[in-house]
C-alpha positions in Angstrom: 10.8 19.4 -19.2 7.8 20.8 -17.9 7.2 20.9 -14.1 4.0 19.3 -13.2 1.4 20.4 -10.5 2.0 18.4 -7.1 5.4 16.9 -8.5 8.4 17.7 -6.5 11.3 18.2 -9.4 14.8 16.8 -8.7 16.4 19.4 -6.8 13.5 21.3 -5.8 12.6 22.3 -2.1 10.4 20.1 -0.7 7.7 22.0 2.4 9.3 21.1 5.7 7.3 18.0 7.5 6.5 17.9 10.9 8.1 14.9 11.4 10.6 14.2 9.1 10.3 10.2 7.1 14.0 10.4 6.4 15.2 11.3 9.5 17.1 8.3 11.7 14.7 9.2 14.5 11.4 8.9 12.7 9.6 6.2 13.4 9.8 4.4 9.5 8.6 0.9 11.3 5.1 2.3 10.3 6.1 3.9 7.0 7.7 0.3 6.0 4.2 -1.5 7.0 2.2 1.0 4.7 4.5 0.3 2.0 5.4 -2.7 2.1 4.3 -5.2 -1.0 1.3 -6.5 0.5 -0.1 -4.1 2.3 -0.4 -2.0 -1.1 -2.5 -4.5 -2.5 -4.0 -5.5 0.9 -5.6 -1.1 0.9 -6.6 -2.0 -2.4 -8.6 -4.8 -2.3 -10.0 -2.8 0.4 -10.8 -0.2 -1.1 -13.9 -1.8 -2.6 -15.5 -2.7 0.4 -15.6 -5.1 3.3 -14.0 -8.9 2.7 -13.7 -11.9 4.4 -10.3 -13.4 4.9 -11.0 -16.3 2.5 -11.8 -13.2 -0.2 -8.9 -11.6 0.4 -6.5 -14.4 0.0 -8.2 -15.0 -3.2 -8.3 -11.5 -4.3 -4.4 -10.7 -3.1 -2.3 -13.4 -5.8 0.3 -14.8 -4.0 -0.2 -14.1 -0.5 0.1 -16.6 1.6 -2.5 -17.2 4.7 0.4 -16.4 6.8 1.3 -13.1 5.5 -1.8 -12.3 4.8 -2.5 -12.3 9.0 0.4 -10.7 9.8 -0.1 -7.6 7.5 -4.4 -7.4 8.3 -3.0 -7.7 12.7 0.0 -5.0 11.9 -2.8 -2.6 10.0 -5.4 -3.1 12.3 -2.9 -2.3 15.6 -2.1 0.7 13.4 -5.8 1.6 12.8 -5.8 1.6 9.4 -8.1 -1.3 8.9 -10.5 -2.7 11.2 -11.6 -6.1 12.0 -15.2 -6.8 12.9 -16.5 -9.9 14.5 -19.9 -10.9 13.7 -21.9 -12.5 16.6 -22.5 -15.7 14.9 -21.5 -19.4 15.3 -19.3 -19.9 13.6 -17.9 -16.3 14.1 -17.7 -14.2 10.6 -14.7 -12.1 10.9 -14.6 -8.9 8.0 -11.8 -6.5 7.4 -12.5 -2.7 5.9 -10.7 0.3 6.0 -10.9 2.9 8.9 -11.3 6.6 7.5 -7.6 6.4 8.7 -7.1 3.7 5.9 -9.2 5.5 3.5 -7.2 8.4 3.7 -4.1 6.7 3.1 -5.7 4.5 -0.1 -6.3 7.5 -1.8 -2.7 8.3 -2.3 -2.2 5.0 -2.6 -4.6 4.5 -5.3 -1.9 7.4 -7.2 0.9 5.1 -6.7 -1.0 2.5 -8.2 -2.4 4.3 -11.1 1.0 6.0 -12.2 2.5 2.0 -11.9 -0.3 1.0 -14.3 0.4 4.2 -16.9 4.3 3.4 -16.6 4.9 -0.4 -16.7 6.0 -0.9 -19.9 8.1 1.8 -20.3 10.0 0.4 -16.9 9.6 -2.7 -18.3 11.5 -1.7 -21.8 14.3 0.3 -19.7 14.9 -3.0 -18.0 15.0 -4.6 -21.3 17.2 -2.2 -22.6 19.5 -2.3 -19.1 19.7 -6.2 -18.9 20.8 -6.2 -22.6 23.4 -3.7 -22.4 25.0 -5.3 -18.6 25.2 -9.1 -20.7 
């Protein structure tokens, strides 16, 4: 197998981090709300500009209005999104992505893209898994 640029190898060192994400003490609370399922999808339909709540809940399948609060008022304390109140009656409420947020899109627009390259290969392993375990 040949060792690809910017892909750690099984077994290879990793760079020390200043704080370490696997470490008891680090505080994963915010690692677990930039990676959670929604929030993933949440950056991306971000990623393409300003929305409404309404167009995200339509853009996001299967969120509910619910979740869909919870995850924009957990991004937005965490200053990765940002929620801008228009002066009009009614008020029109927007949600985009702080530079912060931009940032972190990009990576996880990498996530995303290697999950659209390798889905039917997982999806064959699976296969080939389930029908060995029955």
């Amino acid at each position: 197998m040949v060792p690809m640029e910017g892909v750690s190898q099984v077994g290879a060192e990793r760079p020390q981090l200043a704080v370490r994400v696997l470490d008891q003490q680090c505080p994963r609370a915010v690692f677990d709300r930039v990676t959670n399922r929604w929030a993933v999808l949440i950056f991306d339909a971000l990623s393409d500009g300003p929305r409404r709540f309404s167009e995200l809940t339509a853009e996001v399948s299967g969120i509910s209005e619910k979740m869909l609060a919870q995850n924009l008022r957990i991004l937005v304390r965490a200053g990765l999104i940002e929620r801008c109140v228009a002066p009009t009656v009614p008020p029109q409420v927007t949600y985009s992505l702080t530079t912060l947020g931009s940032d972190l899109t990009a990576t996880l627009h990498l996530l995303v893209d290697w999950v659209d390259d390798h889905i039917e290969p997982m999806a064959q392993a699976r296969d080939r898994y389930d029908a060995a375990a029955s």
